[in-house]
N, C-alpha and C positions, 0 to 999 in steps of 0.2 A: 348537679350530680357529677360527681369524678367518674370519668374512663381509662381503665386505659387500653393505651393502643398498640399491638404488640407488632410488630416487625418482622415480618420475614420473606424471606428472600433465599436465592442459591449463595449459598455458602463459596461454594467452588467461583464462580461468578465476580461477587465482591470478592474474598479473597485474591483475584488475580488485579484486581484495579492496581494502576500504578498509585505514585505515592500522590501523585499530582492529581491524578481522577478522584481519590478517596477524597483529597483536600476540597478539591471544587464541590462534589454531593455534600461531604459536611458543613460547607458553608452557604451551599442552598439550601438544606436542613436548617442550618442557625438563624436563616433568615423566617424561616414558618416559627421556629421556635421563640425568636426576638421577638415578633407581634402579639404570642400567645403570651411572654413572659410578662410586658408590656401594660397586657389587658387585665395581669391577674391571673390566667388559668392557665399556666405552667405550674406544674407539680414534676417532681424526678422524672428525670430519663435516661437510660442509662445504654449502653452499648456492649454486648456481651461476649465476652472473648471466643473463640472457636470452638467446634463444638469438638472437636480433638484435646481441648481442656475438662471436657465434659465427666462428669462420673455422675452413674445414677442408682438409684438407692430403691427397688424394686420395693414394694407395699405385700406382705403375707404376714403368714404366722411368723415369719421369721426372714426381717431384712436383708436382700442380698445385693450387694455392691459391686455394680459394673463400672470399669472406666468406658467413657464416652455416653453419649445421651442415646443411640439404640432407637432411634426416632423412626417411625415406619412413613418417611416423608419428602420429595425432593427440595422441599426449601426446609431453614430451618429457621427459630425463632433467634433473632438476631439482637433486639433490642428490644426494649418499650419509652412508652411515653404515661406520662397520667394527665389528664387533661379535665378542667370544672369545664362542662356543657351545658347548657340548661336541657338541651334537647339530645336524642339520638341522632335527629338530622344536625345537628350543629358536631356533632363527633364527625359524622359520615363527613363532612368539611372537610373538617380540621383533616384526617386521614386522606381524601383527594388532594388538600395543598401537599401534604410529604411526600404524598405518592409522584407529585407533579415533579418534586425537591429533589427525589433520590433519583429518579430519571430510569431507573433500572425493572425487572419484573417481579413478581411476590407480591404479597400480602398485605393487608394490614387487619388484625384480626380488632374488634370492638367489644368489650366487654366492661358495662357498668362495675363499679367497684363499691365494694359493703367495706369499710373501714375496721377491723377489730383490734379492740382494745381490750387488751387485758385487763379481764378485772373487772372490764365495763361493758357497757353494750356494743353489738354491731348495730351500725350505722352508717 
């Protein structure tokens, strides 16, 4: 089954890492990532710009469009991963090795993923 795992953390927090701190977490990151890539069950992962890029697009009768994300949150979602698990506990892993990788505080949220394909089924 694909997970994925989503990332978050204080914004303000990462944001201030120097260029050297960012560098060291993403290549203890690359190294959880190497194993999983390795094994097979690496699927995307992506890293998402600040939430000061953000613009959100409110759900009514009638769309309305905020710049920034408006999050009611102190961390915010920073990245994900998609990862093949056969289990939940084999996620709940996978998520302690990054947790161990980023070395920082947050999140990591677990959520199975339903595949949709247009036109076809979810799956």
């Amino acid at each position: 089954m694909l997970y994925a795992i989503l990332c978050y953390d204080s914004e303000d927090v990462v944001g201030s890492w120097t260029k050297e701190q960012d560098a060291a977490v993403m290549a203890r990151l690359g190294a959880v990532q190497e194993k999983l890539a390795e094994a097979g069950r690496l699927g995307p992962v992506a890293r998402l710009l600040p939430t000061t890029a953000a613009t959100t697009v409110r759900k009514g009768r009638e769309a309305l469009v905020i710049d920034g994300p408006f999050a009611e949150t102190k961390e915010q979602l920073l990245g994900f991963y998609v990862v093949d698990c056969a289990t939940l506990e084999e996620a709940i892993e996978v998520a302690r090795d990054l947790g161990r990788a980023s070395g920082s505080e947050g999140a990591f949220e677990l959520r199975p993923l339903a595949l949709y394909r247009p036109g076809g089924d979810v799956g």
